[in-house]
OpenMM code with the backbone's topology and positions (N, CA, C; nanometers):
from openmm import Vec3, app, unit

residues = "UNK UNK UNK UNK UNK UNK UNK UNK UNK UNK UNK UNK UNK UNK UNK UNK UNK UNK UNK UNK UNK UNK UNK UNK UNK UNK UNK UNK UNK UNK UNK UNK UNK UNK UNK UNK UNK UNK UNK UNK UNK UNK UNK UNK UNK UNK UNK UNK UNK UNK UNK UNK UNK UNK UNK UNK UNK UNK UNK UNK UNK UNK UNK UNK UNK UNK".split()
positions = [
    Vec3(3.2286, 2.3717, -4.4708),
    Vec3(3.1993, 2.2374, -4.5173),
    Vec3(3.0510, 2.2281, -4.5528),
    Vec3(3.0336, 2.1567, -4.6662),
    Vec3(2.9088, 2.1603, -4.7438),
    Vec3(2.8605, 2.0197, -4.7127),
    Vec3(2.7965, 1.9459, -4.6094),
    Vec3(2.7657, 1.8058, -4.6334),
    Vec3(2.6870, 1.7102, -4.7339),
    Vec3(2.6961, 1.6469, -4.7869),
    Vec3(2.6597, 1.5575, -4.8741),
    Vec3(2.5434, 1.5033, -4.8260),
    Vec3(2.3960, 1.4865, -4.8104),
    Vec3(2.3520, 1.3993, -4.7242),
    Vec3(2.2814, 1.2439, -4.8582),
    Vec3(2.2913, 1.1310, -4.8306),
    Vec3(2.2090, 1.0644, -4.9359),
    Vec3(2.0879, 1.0127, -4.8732),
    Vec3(1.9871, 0.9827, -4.9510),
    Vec3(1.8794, 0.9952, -4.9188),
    Vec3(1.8004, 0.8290, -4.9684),
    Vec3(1.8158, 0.7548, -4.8924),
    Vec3(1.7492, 0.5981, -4.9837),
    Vec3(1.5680, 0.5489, -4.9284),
    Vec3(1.5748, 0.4819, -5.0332),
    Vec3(1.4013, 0.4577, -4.9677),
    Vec3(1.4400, 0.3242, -4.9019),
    Vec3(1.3206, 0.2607, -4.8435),
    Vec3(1.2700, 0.1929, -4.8038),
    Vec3(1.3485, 0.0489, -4.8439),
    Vec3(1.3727, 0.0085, -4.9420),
    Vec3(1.4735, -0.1148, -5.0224),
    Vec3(1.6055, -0.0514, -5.0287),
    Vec3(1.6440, 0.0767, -4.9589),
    Vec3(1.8062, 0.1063, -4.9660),
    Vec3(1.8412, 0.1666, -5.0810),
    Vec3(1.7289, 0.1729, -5.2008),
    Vec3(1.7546, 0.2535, -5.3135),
    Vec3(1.8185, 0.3934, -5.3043),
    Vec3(1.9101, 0.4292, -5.3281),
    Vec3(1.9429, 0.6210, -5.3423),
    Vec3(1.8476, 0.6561, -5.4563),
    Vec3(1.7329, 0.7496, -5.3949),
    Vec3(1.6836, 0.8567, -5.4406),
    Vec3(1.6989, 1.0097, -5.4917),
    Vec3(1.8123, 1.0498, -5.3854),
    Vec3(1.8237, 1.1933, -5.4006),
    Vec3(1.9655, 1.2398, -5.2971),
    Vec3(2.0637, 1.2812, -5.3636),
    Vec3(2.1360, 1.3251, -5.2444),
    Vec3(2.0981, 1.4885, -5.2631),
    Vec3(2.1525, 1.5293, -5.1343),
    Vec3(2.1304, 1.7018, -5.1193),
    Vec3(2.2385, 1.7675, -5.0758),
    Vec3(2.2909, 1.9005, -5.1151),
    Vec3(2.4000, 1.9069, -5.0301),
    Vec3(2.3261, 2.0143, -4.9511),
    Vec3(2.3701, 2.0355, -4.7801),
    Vec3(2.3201, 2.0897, -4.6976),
    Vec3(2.3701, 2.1723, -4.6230),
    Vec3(2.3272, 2.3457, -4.6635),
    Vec3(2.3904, 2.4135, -4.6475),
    Vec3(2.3917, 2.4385, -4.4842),
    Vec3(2.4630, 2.4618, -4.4242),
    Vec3(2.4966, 2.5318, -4.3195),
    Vec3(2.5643, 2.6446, -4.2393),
    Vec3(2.5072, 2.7413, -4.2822),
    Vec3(2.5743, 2.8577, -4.2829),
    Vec3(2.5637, 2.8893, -4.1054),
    Vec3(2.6046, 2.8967, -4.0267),
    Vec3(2.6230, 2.9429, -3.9259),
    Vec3(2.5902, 3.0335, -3.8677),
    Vec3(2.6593, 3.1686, -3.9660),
    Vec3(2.5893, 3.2667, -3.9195),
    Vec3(2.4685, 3.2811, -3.9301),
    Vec3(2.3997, 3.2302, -4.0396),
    Vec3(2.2565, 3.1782, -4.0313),
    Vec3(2.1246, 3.1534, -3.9325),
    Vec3(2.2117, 3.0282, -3.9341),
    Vec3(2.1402, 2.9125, -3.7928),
    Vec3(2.1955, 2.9453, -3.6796),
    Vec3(2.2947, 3.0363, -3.6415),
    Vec3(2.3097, 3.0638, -3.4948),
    Vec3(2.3446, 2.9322, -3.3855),
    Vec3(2.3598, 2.8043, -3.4471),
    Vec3(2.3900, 2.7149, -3.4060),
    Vec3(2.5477, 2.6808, -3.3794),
    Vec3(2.6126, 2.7106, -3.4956),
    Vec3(2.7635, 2.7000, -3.4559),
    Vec3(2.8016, 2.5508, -3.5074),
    Vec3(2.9011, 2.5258, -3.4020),
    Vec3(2.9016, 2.3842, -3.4169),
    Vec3(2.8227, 2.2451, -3.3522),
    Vec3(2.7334, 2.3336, -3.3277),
    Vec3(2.6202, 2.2360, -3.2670),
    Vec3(2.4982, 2.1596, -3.3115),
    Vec3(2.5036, 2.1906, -3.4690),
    Vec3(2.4823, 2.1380, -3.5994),
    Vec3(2.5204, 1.9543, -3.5994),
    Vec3(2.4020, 1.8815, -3.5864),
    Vec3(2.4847, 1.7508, -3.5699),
    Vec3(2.4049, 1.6609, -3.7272),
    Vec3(2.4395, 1.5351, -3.7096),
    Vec3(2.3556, 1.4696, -3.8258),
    Vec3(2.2491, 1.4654, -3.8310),
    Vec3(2.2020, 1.4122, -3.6839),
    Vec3(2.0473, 1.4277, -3.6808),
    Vec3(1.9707, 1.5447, -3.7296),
    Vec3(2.0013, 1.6934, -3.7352),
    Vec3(1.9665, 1.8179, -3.7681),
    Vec3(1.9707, 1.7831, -3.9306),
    Vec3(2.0782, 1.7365, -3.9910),
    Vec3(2.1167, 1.7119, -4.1420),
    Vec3(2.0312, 1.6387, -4.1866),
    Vec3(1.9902, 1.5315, -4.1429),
    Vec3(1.9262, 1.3929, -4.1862),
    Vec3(1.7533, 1.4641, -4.2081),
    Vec3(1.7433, 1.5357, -4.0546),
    Vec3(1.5909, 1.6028, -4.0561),
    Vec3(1.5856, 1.7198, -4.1884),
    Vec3(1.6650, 1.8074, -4.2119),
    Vec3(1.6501, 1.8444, -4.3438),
    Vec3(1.6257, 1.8120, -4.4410),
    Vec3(1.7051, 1.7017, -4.4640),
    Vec3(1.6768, 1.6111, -4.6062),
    Vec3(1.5629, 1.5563, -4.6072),
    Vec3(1.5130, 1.5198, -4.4975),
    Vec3(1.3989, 1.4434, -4.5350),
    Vec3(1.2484, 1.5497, -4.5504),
    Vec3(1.2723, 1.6812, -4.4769),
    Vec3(1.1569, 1.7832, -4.4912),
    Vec3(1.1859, 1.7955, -4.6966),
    Vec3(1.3797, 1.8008, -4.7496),
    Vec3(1.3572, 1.8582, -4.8679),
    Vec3(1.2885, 1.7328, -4.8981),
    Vec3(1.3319, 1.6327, -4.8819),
    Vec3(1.2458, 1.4830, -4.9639),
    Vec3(1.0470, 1.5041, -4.9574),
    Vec3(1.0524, 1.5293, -4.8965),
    Vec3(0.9021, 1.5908, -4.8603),
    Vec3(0.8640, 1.6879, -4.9793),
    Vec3(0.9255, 1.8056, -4.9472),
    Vec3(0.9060, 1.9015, -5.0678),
    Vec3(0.9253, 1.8900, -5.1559),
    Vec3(0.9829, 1.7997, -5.2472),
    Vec3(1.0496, 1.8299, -5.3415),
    Vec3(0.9383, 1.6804, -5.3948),
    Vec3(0.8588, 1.6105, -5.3564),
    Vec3(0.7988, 1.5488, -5.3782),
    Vec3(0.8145, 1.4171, -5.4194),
    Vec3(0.9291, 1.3754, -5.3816),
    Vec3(0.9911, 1.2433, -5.3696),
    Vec3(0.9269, 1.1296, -5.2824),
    Vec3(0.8996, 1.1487, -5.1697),
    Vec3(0.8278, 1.0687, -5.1398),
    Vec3(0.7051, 1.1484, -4.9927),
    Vec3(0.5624, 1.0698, -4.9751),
    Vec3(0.4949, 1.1579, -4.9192),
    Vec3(0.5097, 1.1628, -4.7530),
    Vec3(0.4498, 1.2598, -4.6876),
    Vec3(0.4652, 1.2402, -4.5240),
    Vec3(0.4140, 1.1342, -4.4904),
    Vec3(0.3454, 1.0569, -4.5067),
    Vec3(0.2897, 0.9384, -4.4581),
    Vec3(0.4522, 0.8387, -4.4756),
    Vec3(0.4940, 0.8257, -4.5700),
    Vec3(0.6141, 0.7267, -4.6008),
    Vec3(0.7544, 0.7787, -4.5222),
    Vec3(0.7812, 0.8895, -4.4955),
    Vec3(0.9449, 0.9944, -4.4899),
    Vec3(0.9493, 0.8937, -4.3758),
    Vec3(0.9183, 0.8658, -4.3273),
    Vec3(0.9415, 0.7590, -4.1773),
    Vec3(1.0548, 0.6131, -4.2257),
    Vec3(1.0153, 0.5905, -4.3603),
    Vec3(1.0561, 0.4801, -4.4103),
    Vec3(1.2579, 0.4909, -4.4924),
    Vec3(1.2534, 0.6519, -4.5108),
    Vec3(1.3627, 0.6864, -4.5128),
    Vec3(1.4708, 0.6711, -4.4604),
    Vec3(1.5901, 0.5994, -4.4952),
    Vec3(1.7320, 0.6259, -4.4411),
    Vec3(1.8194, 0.7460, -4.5292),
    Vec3(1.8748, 0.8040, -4.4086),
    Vec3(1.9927, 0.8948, -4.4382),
    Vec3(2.1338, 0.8213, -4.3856),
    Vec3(2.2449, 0.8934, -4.5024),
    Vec3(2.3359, 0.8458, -4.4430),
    Vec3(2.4393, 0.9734, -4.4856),
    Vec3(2.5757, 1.0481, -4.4324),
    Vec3(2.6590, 1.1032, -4.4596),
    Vec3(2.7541, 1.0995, -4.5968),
    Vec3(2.7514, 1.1511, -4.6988),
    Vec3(2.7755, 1.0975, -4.8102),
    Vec3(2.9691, 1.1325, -4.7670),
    Vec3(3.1053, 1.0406, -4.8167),
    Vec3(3.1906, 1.0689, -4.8393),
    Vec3(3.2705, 1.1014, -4.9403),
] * unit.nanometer
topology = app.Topology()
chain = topology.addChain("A")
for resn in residues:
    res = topology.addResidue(resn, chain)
    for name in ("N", "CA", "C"):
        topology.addAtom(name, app.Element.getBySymbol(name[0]), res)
């Protein structure tokens, strides 16, 4: 499973969804992979990817895309 994560600013706008890979064998995590881990990704890619700056990522909501 590939999760969807969406990514809104501050007024609830969608900015950016991501899909977030989780490879397992990877991360060594398993199923212990939760949203909070998902949500913190998106917002490091929102960071990188230069969407919005570290001073603001605080102001970010994530939510599980269906």
């Amino acid at each position: 499973m590939v999760p969807n994560i969406e990514v809104k600013d501050a007024k609830g706008k969608l900015i950016q969804t991501y899909e977030i890979f989780t490879d397992n064998s990877i991360t060594g995590y398993g199923p212990l992979i939760t949203n909070e881990h998902l949500f913190k990704m998106a917002k490091l890619n929102a960071i990188e990817d230069e969407l919005v700056s570290e001073d603001l990522a605080h102001e970010l909501t994530f939510s599980v895309a269906e």
